[in-house]
C-alpha positions as CSV (number, residue, x, y, z in Angstrom):
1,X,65.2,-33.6,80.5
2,X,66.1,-32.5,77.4
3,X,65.5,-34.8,75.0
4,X,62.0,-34.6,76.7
5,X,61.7,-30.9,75.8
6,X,63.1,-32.4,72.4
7,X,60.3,-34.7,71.9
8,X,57.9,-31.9,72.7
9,X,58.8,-29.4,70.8
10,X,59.0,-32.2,67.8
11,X,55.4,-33.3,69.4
12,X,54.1,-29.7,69.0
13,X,55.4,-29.0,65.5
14,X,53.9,-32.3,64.7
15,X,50.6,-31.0,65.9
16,X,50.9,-28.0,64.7
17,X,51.5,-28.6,61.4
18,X,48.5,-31.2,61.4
19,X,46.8,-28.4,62.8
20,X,47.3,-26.1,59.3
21,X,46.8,-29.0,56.9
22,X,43.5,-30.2,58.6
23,X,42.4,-26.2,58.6
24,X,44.0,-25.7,55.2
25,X,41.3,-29.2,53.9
26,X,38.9,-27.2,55.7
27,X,39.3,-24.2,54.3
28,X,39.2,-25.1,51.0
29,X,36.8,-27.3,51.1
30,X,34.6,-25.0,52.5
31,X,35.6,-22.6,49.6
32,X,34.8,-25.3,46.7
33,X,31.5,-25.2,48.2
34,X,30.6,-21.7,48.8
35,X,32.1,-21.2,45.1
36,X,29.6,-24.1,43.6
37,X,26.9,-22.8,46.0
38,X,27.8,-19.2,44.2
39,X,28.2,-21.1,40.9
40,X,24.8,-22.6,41.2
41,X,23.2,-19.4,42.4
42,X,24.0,-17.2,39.3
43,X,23.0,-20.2,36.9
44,X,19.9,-20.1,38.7
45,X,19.0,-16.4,38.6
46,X,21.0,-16.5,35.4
47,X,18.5,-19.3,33.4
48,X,16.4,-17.3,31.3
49,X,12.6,-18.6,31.2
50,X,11.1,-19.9,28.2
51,X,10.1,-17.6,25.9
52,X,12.0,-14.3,26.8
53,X,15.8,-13.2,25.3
54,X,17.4,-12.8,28.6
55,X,19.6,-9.5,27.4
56,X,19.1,-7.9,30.8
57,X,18.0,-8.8,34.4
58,X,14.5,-7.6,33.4
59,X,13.9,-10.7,30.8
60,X,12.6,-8.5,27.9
61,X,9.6,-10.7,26.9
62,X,9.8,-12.3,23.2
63,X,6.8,-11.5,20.9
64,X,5.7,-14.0,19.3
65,X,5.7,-13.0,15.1
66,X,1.9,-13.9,14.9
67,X,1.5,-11.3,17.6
68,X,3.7,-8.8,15.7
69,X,2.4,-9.6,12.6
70,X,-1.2,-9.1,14.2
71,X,-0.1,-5.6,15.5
72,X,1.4,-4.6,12.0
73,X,-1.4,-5.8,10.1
74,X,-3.9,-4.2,12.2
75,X,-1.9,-0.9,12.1
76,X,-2.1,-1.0,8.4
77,X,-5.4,-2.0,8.3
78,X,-6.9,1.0,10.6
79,X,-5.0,3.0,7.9
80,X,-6.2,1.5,4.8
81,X,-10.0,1.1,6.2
82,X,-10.0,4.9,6.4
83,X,-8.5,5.6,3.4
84,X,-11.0,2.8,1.5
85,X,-14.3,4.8,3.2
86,X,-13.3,8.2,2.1
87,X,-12.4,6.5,-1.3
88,X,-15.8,4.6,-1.5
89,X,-17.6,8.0,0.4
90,X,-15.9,10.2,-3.2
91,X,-17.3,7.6,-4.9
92,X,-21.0,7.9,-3.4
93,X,-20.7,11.7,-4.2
94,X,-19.9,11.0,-7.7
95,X,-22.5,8.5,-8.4
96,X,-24.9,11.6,-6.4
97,X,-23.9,14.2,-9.3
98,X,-27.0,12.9,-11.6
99,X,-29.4,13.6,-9.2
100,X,-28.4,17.2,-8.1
101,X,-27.7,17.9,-11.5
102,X,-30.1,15.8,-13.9
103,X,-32.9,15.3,-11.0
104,X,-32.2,11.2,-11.5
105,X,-32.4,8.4,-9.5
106,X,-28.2,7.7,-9.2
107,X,-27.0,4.3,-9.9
108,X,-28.0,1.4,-7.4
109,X,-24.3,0.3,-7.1
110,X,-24.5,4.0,-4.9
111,X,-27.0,2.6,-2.1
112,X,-24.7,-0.8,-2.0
113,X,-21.8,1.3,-1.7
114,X,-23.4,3.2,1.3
115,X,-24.9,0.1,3.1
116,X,-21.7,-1.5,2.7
117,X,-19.6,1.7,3.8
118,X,-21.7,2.4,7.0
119,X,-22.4,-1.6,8.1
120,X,-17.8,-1.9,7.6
121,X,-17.3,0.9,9.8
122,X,-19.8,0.3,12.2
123,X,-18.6,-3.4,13.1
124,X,-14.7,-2.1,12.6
125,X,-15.0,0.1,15.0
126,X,-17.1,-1.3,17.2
127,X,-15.7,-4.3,17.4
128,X,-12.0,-3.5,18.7
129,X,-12.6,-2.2,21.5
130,X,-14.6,-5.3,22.9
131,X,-13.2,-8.2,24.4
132,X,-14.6,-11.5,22.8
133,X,-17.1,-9.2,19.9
134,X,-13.8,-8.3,18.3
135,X,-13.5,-11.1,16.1
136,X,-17.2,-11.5,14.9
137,X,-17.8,-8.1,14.0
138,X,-14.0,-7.6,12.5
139,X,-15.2,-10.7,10.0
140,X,-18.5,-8.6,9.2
141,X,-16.1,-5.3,8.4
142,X,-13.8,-7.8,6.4
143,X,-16.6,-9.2,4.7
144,X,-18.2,-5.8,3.4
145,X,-14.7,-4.5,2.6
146,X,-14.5,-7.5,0.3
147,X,-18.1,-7.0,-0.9
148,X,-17.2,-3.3,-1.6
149,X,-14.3,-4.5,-4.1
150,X,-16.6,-7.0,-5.3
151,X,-19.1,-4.6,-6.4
152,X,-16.8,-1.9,-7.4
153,X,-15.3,-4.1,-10.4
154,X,-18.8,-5.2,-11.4
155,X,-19.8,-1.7,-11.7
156,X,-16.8,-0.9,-13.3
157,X,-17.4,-3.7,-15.8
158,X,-21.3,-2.9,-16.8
159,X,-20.0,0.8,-16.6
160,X,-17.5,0.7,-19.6
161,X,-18.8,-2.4,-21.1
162,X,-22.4,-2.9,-21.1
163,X,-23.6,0.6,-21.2
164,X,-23.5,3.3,-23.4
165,X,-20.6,6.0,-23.6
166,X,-23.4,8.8,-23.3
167,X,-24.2,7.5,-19.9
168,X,-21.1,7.9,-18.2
169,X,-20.8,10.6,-15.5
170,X,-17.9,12.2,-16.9
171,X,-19.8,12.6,-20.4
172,X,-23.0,13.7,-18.9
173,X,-21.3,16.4,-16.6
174,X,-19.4,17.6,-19.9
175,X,-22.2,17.5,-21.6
176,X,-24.1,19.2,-19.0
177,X,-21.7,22.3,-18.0
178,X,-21.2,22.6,-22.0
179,X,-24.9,23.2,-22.7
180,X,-25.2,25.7,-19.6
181,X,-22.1,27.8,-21.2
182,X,-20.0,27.0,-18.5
183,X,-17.3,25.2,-20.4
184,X,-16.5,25.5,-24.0
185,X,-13.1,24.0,-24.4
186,X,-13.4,19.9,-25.0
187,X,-10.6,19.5,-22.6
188,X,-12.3,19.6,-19.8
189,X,-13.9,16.1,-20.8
190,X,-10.6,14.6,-20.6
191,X,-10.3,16.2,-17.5
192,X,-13.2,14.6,-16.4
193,X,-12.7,11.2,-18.0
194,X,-9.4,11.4,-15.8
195,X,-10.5,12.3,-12.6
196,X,-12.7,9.2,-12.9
197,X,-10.5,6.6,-13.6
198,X,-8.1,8.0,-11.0
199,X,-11.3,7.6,-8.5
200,X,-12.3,4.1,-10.0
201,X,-8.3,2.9,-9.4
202,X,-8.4,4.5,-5.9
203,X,-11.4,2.6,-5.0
204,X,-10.0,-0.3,-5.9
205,X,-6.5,-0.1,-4.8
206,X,-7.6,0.9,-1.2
207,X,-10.5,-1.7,-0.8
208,X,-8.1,-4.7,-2.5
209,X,-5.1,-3.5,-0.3
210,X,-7.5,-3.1,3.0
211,X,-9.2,-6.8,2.0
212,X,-5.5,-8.2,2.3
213,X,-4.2,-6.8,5.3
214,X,-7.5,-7.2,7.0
215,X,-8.0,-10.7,6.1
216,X,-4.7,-11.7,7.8
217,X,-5.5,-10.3,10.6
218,X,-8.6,-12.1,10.9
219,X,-6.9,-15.5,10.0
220,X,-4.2,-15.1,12.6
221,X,-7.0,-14.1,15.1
222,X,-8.8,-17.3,14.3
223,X,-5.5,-19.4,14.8
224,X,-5.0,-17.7,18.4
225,X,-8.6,-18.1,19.3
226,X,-8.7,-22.0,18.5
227,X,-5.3,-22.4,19.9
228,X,-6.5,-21.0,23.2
229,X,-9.6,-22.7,23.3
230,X,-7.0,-26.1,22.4
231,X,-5.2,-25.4,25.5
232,X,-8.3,-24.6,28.0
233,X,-9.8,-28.1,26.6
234,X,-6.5,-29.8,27.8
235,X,-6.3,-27.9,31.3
236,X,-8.7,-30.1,33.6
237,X,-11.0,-28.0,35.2
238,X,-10.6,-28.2,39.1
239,X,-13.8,-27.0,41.4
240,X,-13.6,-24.1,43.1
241,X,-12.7,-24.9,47.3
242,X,-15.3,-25.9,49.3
243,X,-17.8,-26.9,46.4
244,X,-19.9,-30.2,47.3
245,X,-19.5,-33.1,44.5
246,X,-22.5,-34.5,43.4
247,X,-23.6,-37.7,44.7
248,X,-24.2,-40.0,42.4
């Protein structure tokens, strides 16, 4: 009798040790695969998708630098185009002072100076906010801000070059104010002489500098359109559900 409760009580230790060591495997097994269920988990909400910096849980989106650049160049060029038409607009007034002052006819570079100022703005801003207008009518703005720096050094080159000193504005005003006893000291032709060439460098500057930045702009616009139009040429295009095919 006893060495049978021996036996049993070796039996049940036997057992029960088994017991701990199969639900020890068990145990841990199940715990290598909760942890690489859990591993796997945070790699997958963890993968950041193409295109975005994955800094936070929200996936700030990456611009791409065309787009930034486009934003930054259009930025600058809203400011410059404003700053170009009041230069060009000073301009129109000064070529105007021979007429209210002389009764003549002013210069014609004035009336392509207007046409040019009034078709620019009109297509600028027009065109942005319009969906696919933008980039035909922002190549007709660009094109007449070039055409105004165009014309404003060929004026500027028959002006001083080609025709006489005595037709200059800043002369005739002189001139003008002089005989009428409004001015006696020859300062104020300098004066004159100076606030024209600053005028003449402020026309050019602004339209040169608006011409650059605006042109970019268009060029990267171009790229995106043809790049888009790239991709929807390689996306087959499936029929809407429902739609009958054509019998042949």
């Amino acid at each position: 009798v006893l060495c049978h409760h021996v036996h049993r009580a070796i039996l049940n230790n036997i057992l029960t040790r088994l017991n701990s060591v199969c639900l020890y495997t068990c145990v841990r097994r199940v715990q290598a695969g909760s942890q690489h269920v859990y591993t796997s988990l945070i790699e997958t909400m963890s993968r950041r998708p193409e295109g975005t910096d994955g800094s936070d849980w929200s996936y700030r989106e990456i611009i791409e630098d065309r787009y930034k650049r486009m934003a930054v160049n259009m930025s600058a060029t809203l400011l410059l185009h404003q700053v170009q038409s009041g230069m060009v607009l000073l301009k129109i007034v000064w070529y105007m002072i021979p007429f209210f002052m002389e009764d003549r006819y002013p210069e014609p570079f004035m009336y392509a100076f207007l046409v040019f100022m009034v078709v620019g703005n009109f297509c600028f801003y027009a065109g942005k906010p319009r969906g696919r207008s933008v980039l035909p009518l922002m190549k007709v703005a660009a094109l007449m801000v070039m055409a105004t720096a165009a014309m404003h050094f060929v004026g500027l080159w028959k002006y001083h070059l080609l025709d006489p000193k005595t037709k200059q504005i800043s002369r005739r005003v002189y001139k003008l104010l002089r005989d009428r006893g409004t001015i006696t000291s020859p300062a104020y032709l300098n004066i004159f002489t100076v606030l024209e060439a600053i005028l003449d460098a402020g026309v050019g500057l602004s339209a040169g500098l608006c011409f650059f930045t605006f042109n970019n702009w268009v060029r990267d616009a171009m790229d995106v359109v043809k790049e888009r139009e790239e991709r929807n040429k390689a996306v087959p295009i499936r029929p809407p559900p429902g739609a009958v095919k054509k019998r042949k």
